[in-house]
C-alpha positions in Angstrom: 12.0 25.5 8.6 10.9 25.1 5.1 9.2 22.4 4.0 11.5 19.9 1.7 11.3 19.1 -1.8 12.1 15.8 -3.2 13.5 16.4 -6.4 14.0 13.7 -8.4 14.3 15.2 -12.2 17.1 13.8 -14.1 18.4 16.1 -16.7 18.4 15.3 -20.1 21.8 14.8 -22.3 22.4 17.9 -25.1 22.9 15.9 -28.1 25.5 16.3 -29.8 25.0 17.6 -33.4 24.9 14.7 -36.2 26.8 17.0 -38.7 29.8 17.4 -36.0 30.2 13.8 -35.6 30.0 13.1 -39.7 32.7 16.0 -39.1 34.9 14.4 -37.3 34.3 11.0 -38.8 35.6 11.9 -41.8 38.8 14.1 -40.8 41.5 11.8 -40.6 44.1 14.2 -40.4 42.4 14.9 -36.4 42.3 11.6 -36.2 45.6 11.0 -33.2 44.0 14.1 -31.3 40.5 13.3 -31.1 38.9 9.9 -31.3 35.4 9.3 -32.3 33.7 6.5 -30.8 30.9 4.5 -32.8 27.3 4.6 -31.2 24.8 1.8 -31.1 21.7 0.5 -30.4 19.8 1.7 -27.7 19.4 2.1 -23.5 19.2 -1.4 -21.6 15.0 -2.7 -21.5 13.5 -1.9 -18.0 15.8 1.5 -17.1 13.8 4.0 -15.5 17.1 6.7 -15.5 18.9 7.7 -17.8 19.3 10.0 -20.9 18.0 10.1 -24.6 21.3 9.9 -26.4 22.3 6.7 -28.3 25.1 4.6 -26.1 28.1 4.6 -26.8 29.1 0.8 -25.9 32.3 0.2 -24.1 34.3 -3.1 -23.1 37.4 -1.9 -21.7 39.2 -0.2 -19.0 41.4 2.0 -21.4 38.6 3.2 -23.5 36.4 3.9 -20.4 38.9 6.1 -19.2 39.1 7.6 -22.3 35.5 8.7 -23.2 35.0 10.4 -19.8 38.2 12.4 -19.4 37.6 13.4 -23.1 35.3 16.9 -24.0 34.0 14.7 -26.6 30.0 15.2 -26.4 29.6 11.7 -25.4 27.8 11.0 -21.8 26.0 7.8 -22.4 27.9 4.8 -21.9 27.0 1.4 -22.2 29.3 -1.4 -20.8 29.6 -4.7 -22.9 32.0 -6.4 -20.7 33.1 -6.9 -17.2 35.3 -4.3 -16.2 38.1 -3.5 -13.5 39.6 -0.2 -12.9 43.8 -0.4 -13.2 43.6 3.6 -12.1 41.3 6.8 -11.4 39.0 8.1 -14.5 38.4 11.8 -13.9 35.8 13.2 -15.5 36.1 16.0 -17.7 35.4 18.9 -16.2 33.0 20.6 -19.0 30.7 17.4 -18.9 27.1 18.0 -17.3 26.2 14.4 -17.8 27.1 11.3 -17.5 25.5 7.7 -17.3 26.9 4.3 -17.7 24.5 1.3 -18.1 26.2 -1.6 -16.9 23.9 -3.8 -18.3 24.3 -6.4 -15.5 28.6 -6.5 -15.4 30.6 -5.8 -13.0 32.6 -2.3 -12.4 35.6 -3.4 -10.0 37.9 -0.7 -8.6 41.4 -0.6 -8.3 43.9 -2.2 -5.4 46.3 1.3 -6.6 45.8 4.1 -3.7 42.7 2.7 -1.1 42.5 5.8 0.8 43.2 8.2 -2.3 39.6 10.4 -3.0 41.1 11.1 -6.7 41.4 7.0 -7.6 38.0 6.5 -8.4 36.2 8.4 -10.8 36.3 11.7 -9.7 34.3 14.7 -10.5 37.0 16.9 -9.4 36.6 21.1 -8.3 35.3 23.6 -10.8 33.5 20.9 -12.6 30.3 21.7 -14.6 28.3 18.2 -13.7 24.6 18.3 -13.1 24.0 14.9 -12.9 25.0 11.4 -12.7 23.4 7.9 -13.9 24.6 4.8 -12.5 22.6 2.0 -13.7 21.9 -1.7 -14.0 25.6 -2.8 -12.8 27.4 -4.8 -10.3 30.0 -2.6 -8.1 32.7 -4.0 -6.4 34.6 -1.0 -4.3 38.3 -1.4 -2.5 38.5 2.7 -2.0 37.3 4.4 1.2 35.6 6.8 -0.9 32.8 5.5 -3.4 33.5 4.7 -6.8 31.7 7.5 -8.7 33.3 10.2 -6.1 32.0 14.2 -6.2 34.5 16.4 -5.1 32.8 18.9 -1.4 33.4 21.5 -3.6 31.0 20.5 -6.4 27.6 21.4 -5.3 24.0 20.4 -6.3 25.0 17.3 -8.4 22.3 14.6 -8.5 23.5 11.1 -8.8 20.3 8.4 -9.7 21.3 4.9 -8.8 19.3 2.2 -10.3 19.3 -1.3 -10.2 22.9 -1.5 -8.2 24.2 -4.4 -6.3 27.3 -2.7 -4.4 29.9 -4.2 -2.0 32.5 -2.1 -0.9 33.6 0.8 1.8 31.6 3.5 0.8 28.6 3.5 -1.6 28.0 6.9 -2.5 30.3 10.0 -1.8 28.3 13.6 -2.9 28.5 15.6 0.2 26.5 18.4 -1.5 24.4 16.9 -4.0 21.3 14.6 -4.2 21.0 10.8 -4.0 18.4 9.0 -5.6 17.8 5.2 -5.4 15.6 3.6 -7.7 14.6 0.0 -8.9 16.0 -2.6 -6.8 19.5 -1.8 -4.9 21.4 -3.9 -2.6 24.5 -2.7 -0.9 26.8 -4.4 1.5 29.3 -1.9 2.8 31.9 -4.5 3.9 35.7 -5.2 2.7 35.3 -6.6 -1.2 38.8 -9.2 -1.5 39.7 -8.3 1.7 40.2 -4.6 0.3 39.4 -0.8 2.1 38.8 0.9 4.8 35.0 0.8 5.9 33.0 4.3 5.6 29.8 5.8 6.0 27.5 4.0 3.3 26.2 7.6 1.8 27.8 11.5 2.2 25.0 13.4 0.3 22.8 16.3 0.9 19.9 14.5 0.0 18.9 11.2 -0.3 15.6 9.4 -2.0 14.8 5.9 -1.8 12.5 4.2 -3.8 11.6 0.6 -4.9 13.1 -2.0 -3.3 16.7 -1.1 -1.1 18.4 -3.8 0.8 21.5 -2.6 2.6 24.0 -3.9 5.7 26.2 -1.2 7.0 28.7 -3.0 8.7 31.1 -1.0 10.3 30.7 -0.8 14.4 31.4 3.2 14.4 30.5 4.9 11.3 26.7 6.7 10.7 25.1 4.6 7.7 23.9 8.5 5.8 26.2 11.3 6.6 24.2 14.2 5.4 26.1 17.4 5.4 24.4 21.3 4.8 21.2 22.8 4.3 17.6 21.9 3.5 19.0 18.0 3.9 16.2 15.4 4.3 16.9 11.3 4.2 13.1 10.2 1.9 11.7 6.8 2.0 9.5 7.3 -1.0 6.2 6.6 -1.4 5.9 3.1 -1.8 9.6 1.6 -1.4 10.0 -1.3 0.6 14.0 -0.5 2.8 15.5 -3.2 4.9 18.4 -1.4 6.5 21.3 -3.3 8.9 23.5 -1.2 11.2 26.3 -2.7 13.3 27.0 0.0 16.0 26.9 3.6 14.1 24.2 5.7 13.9 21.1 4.9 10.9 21.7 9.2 10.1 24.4 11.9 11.0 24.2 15.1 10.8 24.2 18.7 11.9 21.5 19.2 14.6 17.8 20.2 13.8 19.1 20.6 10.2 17.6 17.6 8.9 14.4 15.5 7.9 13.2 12.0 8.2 10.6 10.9 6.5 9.0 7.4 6.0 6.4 8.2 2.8 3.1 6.8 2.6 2.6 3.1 1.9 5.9 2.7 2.4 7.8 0.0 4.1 10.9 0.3 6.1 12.7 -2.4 8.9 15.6 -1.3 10.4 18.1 -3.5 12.7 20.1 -1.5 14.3 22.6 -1.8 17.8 22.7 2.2 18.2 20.2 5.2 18.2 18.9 6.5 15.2 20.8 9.5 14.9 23.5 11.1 16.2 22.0 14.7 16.8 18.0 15.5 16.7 16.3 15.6 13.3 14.3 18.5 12.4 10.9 16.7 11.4 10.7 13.3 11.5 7.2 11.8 9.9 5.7 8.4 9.5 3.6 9.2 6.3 -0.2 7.5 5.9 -0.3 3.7 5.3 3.4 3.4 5.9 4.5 0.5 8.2 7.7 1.2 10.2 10.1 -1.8 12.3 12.9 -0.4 14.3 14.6 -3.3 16.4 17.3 -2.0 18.4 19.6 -4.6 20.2 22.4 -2.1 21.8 21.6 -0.5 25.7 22.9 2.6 25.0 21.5 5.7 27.2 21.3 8.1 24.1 17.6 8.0 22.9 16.2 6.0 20.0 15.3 8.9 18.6 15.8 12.6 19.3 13.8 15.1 17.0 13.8 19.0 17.2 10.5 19.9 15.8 7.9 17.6 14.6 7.2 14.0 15.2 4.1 12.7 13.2 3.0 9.4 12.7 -0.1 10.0 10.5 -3.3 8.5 9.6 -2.9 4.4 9.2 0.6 4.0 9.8 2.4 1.6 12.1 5.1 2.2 14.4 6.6 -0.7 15.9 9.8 0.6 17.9 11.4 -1.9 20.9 14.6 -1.7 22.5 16.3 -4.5 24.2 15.7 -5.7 28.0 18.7 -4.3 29.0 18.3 -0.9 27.8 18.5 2.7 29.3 17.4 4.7 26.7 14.2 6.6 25.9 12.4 5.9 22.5 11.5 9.8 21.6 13.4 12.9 23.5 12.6 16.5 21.9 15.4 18.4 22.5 14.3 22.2 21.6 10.9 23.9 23.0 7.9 23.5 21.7 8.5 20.8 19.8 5.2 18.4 18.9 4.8 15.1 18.6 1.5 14.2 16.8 0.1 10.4 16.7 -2.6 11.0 14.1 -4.5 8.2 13.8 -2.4 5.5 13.6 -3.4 1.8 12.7 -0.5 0.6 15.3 1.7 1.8 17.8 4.1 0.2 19.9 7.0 2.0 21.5 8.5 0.3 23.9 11.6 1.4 25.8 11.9 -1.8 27.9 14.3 -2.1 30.7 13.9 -1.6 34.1 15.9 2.2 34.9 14.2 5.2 34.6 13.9 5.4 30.7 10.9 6.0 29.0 8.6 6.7 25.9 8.8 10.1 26.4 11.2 12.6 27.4 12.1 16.3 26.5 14.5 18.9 27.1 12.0 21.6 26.9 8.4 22.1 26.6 6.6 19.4 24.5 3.4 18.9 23.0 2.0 15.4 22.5 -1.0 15.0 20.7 -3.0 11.5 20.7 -5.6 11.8 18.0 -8.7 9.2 17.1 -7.0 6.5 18.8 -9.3 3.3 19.0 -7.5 2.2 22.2 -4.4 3.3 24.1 -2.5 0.9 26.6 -0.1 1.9 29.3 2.7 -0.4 30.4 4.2 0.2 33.6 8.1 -0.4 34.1 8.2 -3.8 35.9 4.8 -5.2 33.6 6.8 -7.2 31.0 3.8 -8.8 29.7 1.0 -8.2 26.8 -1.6 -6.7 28.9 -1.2 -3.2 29.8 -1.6 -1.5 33.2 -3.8 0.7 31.8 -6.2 0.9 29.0 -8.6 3.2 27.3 -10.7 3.0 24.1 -12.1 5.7 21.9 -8.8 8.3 22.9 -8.1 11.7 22.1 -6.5 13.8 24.4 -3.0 16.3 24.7 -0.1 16.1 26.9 2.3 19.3 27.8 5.5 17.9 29.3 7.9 20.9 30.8 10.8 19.0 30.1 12.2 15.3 31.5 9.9 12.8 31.7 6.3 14.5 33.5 3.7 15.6 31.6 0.2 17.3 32.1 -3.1 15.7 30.2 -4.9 18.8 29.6 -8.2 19.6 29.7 -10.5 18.1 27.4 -9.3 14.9 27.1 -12.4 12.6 26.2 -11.8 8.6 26.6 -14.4 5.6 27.0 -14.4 5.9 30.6 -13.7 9.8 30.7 -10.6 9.8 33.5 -8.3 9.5 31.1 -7.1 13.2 32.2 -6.6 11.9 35.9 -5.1 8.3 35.5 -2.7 9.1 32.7 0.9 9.6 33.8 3.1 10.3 31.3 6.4 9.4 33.3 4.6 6.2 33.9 4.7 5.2 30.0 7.5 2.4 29.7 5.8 1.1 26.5 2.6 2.3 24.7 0.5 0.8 22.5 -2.0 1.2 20.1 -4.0 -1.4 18.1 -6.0 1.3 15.2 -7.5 4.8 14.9 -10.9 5.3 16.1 -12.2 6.0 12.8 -11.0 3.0 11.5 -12.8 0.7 14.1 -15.9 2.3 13.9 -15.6 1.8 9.9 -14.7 -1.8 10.3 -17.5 -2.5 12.2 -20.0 -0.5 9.7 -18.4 -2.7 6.7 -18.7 -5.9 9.4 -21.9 -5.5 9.8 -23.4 -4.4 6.0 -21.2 -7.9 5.3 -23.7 -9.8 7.5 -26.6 -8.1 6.4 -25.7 -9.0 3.0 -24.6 -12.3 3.5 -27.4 -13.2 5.4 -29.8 -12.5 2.2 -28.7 -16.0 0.6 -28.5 -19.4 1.2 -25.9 -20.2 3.8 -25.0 -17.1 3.8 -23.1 -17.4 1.3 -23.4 -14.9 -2.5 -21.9 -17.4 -3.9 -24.4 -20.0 -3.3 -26.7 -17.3 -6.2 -29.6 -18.5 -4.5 -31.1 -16.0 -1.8 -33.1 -17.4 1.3 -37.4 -18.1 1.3 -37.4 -15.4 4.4 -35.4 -12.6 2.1 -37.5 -10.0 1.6 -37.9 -6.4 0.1 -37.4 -5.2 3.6 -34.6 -7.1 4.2 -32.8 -6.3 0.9 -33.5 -2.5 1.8 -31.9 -3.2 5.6 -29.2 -4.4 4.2 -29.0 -0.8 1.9 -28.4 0.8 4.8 -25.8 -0.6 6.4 -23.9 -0.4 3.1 -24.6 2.8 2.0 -22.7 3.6 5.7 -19.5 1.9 4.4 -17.1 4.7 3.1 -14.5 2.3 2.2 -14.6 2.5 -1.6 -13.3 -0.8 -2.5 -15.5 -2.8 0.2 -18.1 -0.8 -0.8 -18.5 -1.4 -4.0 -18.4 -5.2 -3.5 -21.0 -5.4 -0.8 -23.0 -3.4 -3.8 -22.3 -6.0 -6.0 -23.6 -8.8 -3.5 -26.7 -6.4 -2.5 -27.4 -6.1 -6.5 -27.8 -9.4 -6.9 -29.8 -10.2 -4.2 -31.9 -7.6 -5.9 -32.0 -8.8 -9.1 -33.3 -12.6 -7.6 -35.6 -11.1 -5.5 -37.2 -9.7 -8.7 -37.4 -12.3 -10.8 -38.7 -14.5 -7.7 -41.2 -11.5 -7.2 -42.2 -11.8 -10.9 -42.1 -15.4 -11.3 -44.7 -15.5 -8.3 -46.9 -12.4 -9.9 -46.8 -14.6 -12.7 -48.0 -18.0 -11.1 -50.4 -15.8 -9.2 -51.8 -14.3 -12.4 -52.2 -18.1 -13.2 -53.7 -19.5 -10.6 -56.6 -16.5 -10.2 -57.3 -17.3 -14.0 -57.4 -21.1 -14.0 -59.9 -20.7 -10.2 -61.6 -17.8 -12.2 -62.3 -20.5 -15.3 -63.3 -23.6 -13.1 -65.2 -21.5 -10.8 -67.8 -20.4 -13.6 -68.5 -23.7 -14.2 -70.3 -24.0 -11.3 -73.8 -22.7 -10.1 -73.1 -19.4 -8.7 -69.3 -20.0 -9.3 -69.1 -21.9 -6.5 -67.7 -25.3 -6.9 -69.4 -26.2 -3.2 -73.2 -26.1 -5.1 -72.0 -29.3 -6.6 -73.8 -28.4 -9.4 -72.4 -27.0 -12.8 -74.3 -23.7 -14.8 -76.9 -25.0 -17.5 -73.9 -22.7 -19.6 -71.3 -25.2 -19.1 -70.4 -27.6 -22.1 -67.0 -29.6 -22.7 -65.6 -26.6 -24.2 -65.5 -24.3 -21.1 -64.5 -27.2 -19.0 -61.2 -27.9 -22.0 -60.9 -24.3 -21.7 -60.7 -24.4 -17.6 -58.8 -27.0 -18.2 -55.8 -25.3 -20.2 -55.8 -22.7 -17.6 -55.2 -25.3 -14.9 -52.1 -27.2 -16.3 -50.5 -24.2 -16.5 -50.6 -23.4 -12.6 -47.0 -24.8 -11.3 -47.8 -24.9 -7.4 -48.7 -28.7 -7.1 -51.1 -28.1 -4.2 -52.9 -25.2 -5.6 -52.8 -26.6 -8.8 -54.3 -30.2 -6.9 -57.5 -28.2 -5.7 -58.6 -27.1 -9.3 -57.9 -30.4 -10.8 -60.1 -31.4 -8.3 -63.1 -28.9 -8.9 -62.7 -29.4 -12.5 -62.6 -33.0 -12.2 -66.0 -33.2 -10.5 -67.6 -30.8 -13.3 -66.2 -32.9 -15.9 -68.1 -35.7 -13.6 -71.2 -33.5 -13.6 -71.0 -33.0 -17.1 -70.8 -36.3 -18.2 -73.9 -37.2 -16.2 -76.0 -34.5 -17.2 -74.8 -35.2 -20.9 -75.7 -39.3 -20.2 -78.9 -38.0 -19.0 -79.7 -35.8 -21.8 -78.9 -39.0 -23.9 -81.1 -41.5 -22.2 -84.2 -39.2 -22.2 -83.5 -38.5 -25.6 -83.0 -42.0 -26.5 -86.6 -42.8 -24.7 -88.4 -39.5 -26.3 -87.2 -41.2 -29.8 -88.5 -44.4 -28.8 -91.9 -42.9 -28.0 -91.7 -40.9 -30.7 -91.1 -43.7 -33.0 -93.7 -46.0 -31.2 -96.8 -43.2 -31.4 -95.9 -42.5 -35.4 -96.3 -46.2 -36.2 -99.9 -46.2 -34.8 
C-alpha cells in the first residue's frame, strides 16, 4: 500500500476585489437583492487556522444564515454573540471557503428535525467547498449528524477544527474529506439538554490530531472514528498529547486492511476503552519514536485488542503499555493476512499483557507472521497462571526473529543472540501471556556511558559536587583527562554538553592551581637561591656567611622570602636568613670593636 500523507494545508480565501464591494456599497437601487455586510477588525489573537480576509463580524442567527447561503464573496465570519440555530444554514454551493471564529461563544443547534442530515449546516451535493475552519467556539449539538455536516457526495473537503469544546451526538460528519484537530479540543459526545441520538464522534477519510484532544465517546455501540474509502489513516501528530474514552464501540471502524494508525513521534496518547481497538485489521499500525502509548481495556471480549494486516512497529524509544482485564479472552495483537510483520524496534518499554487465564495470548495470526525483537535491553516472559511482576523468563541484551505459521506457535530462528545465548531454545511464543520490556539495548549501554562520565566528572571536586567550584587536592591532569574519555563516549547531545561544561571547569581550576603553584615555586627557588648565597659555599649548614654578604643582600634575600606563601617552606628561609642576619651582626660588632681598639692604639702611639 502507499505510504500516507498528512496533509494539513488550509487553503487561502480569494479576496474579494475592494472596487466590487465600493460597488455594491454604493448601489442602492441593488440594495433588497443583495446585502453588503460591513467588515472589521481582524482574526481572534492565538488562531493557528484560518484565512487572510478581514471578518465579517456576526451576532445573529438570521444574519448567519444569511452570509453563508449568499454567493456574496464573504467566507470569514466572526461571531460577536452567543448564538443558537432556529433552522439549517446551507451553504452556498459556489463557496470554497468558509471559517467562522467563534471567539469563545457558543454555536447551539436547533431542537427542529434531530435525525434530519440537511438541519445543520450543510454543504450539500455538487458543492464547490475546499475547506472548512471551525475555530475558537463552544458547540452544543442536538442533531445526529454534526453541526458543520458535508454531504457523501462532496469529496476531498478539509475541515480544521481549532480550539473546540463540543458536546453533542456527532462531532464531525465528512465521510470523504479530511479532519484536522488543532490547539486544544475537548469533545463529549453525549445528549446536550437531553437532545439527539448518539453517533460515531468522527465520519471522515482522514483524520489529524494535534495539540492537546480530550474526548469521551459515550455511546455503548458506536465506533468513536468511522473512516470510510481510500488511502484513510487516523494521525496522532507529532507531539499531541490525546486522552480518548470509549464506552463499548470500537476506538476506529473501517473497511479492512484499508487503513492506518499511527501514534507520531513524541506523542502522547491514553486510551480507556471496554472494546477492541478496531472493528476490522488496520493496514499499518506504528508507534512512532519517543511516543508513549496507554491502552487500558476493561471489557473481556474474545475479539483481539488489536488486529493489523501489514505492519506493526513500535519504534526506537517508544512505550507501549497495553493490559486487558483479568477476565479477559482476547489476544493483544492478531495479524490477520500473510506475511504480515510486527517490528519492536527498540523500544524504551513494552508491556502487553493479555491477562486472563484461557488460551489468549500476546500473539496470534491467521497466517504467516514475522516478529522482529530488535536491541531490546531485556525481554521478560510471563507465563499464563504467573500474575505477578517477575517473569518466568528473562533475557537481557535481545535481538532475535520469530515466524509464527498462523495461531499462536511460533519458531525463534536462527541467529538469535541473548545474554545467556538460549534464547532460540527456551522461547515459546504460545507461552507469551504478557511480555515486557524495560529499554532498548542501545539505550542502556548509553545510560551507563553518561552514568559513568557523570562520576568521573563529579568525582573531580569537592564532594563531588561542580557546584561546590572547588576541585579536590588528589585531582589531577590524569584524572581530568580520564574523565575526557568517558565523556567524549557519551553521544547524548544534551548530557554531553553539560558533563563538558563540568569537565571545563575542572580544567580551568586545575590551571590556575597549576599556575598559582608554578608561581609559588618560582618563589620559593628564588627566595632559597637569595638566602643560600649568603652563606659559605651557599650552604646555610657552614654556619658561616660569604665575606660578600652585607645588609643589603640579606634585605634583598629578605624581600624574596616574604613573598613565599607556604608557611612551612617559607619558616625554613626565615630561619636561614635569620641566622645570617645573626652572623652578620656579629661579624659587623666585631669589625667595630677591633676598629674601635685599632683607633685607640692608633690614638695612643700618635700622642707619644
Amino acid at each position: 500500500m502507499q505510504s500516507k500523507q498528512t496533509p494539513v494545508n488550509v487553503l487561502s480565501t480569494k479576496k474579494v476585489k475592494k472596487a466590487l464591494f465600493a460597488t455594491l456599497a454604493t448601489v442602492t437601487v441593488l440594495s433588497q437583492m443583495l446585502t453588503v455586510y460591513p467588515t472589521t477588525g481582524a482574526a481572534a489573537v492565538g488562531s493557528e487556522i484560518g484565512t487572510t480576509e478581514t471578518p465579517t463580524q456576526v451576532g445573529d442567527f438570521e444574519t448567519l444564515k444569511r452570509i453563508i447561503e449568499q454567493d456574496n464573496g464573504i467566507t470569514n465570519i466572526e461571531l460577536t454573540a452567543d448564538i443558537t440555530m432556529t433552522g439549517p444554514i446551507n451553504v452556498n454551493l459556489n463557496k470554497t471557503e468558509l471559517t467562522i471564529n467563534g471567539n469563545g461563544h457558543t454555536f447551539t443547534e436547533s431542537k427542529l428535525d434531530l435525525l434530519a442530515y440537511t438541519a445543520t449546516v450543510y454543504v450539500a451535493p455538487n458543492s464547490k467547498m475546499q475547506t472548512m475552519n471551525i475555530k475558537n467556539m463552544k458547540i452544543r449539538g442536538t442533531h445526529y449528524y454534526a453541526p458543520f455536516q458535508v454531504h457523501d457526495y462532496v469529496k476531498g473537503v478539509v475541515q480544521n477544527f481549532e480550539n473546540i469544546d463540543y458536546v453533542g451526538p456527532q462531532m464531525v460528519a465528512n465521510t470523504y474529506g479530511t479532519a484536522n484537530f488543532t490547539g486544544t479540543n475537548t469533545v463529549d459526545i453525549t445528549q446536550f439538554e437531553g437532545l439527539g441520538t448518539l453517533y460515531q464522534m468522527v465520519r471522515a477519510n482522514k483524520v489529524n490530531i494535534a495539540g492537546n484532544f480530550t474526548a469521551n465517546h459515550r455511546t455503548t455501540t458506536l465506533n468513536t472514528f468511522q473512516i470510510y474509502g481510500e488511502d484513510s489513516y487516523v494521525k496522532i501528530q507529532d507531539g499531541a498529547n490525546v486522552n480518548i474514552q470509549t464506552n463499548g464501540g470500537k476506538f476506529i471502524g473501517s473497511a479492512a486492511n484499508t487503513t492506518d494508525f499511527t501514534v507520531g513521534k513524541n506523542a502522547t496518547f491514553n486510551l480507556n476503552t471496554k472494546s477492541e481497538l478496531f472493528v476490522a485489521a488496520m493496514s499499518n499500525v506504528t508507534f512512532d519514536t519517543n511516543s508513549t502509548t496507554t491502552i487500558n481495556r476493561t471489557g473481556v471480549d474474545a475479539d483481539a485488542l488489536m488486529l493489523v494486516a501489514q505492519n506493526f512497529n513500535v519504534n526506537t524509544n517508544a512505550s507501549l503499555v497495553a493490559k486487558q482485564a483479568s477476565g479477559s479472552t482476547a489476544h493483544v495483537i492478531r495479524t490477520t493476512a500473510a506475511n504480515a510483520t510486527i517490528n519492536f524496534n527498540g523500544p524504551r518499554k513494552l508491556d502487553l499483557d493479555a491477562n486472563g487465564t484461557g488460551a489468549n495470548r500476546v500473539f496470534s495470526a491467521y497466517g504467516k507472521t514475522t516478529i522482529n525483537f530488535k536491541d531490546l535491553a531485556e525481554l521478560g516472559v510471563f507465563k499464563a497462571t504467573n500474575k505477578t511482576e517477575t517473569p518466568d523468563l528473562s533475557w537481557d541484551n535481545v535481538a532475535f526473529q520469530v515466524v509464527q505459521a498462523s495461531g499462536q506457535a511460533g519458531i525463534v530462528q536462527v541467529g538469535a543472540t541473548s545474554s545467556t545465548n538460549d534464547i532460540q531454545t527456551k522461547f515459546v511464543l504460545a507461552d507469551a501471556k504478557r511480555i515486557t520490556t524495560t529499554g532498548n539495548a542501545a539505550d542502556v549501554a548509553e545510560k551507563a556511558r553518561q552514568d559513568a562520565a557523570l562520576k568521573a566528572v563529579n568525582e573531580l571536586f569537592n564532594s563531588d559536587k561542580p557546584s561546590t567550584d572547588v576541585i579536590k587536592d588528589t585531582t589531577n591532569q590524569a584524572a581530568i583527562d580520564a574523565a575526557k574519555v568517558l565523556v567524549d563516549a557519551v553521544t547524548d547531545p544534551t548530557v554531553k554538553a553539560a558533563l563538558q561544561k563540568d569537565l571545563n571547569r575542572a580544567q580551568e581550576l586545575l590551571d590556575a592551581k597549576n599556575a598559582a603553584a608554578a608561581a609559588e615555586k618560582a618563589k620559593q627557588d628564588a627566595a632559597l637561591k637569595a638566602v643560600n648565597e649568603l652563606f659559605n659555599n651557599n650552604t646555610p649548614s657552614t654556619d658561616a656567611i660569604k665575606g660578600t654578604t652585607d645588609q643589603a643582600a640579606i634585605n634583598a634575600a629578605k624581600a624574596l622570602v616574604d613573598a613565599v606563601t607556604d608557611p612551612t617552606v617559607k619558616a625554613a628561609l626565615q630561619k636561614d636568613l635569620n641566622r645570617a642576619q645573626e652572623l652578620l651582626d656579629a661579624k659587623n660588632a666585631a669589625a667595630a670593636a677591633e676598629k674601635a681598639k685599632q683607633d685607640a692604639a692608633l690614638k695612643a702611639v700618635n700622642e707619644l
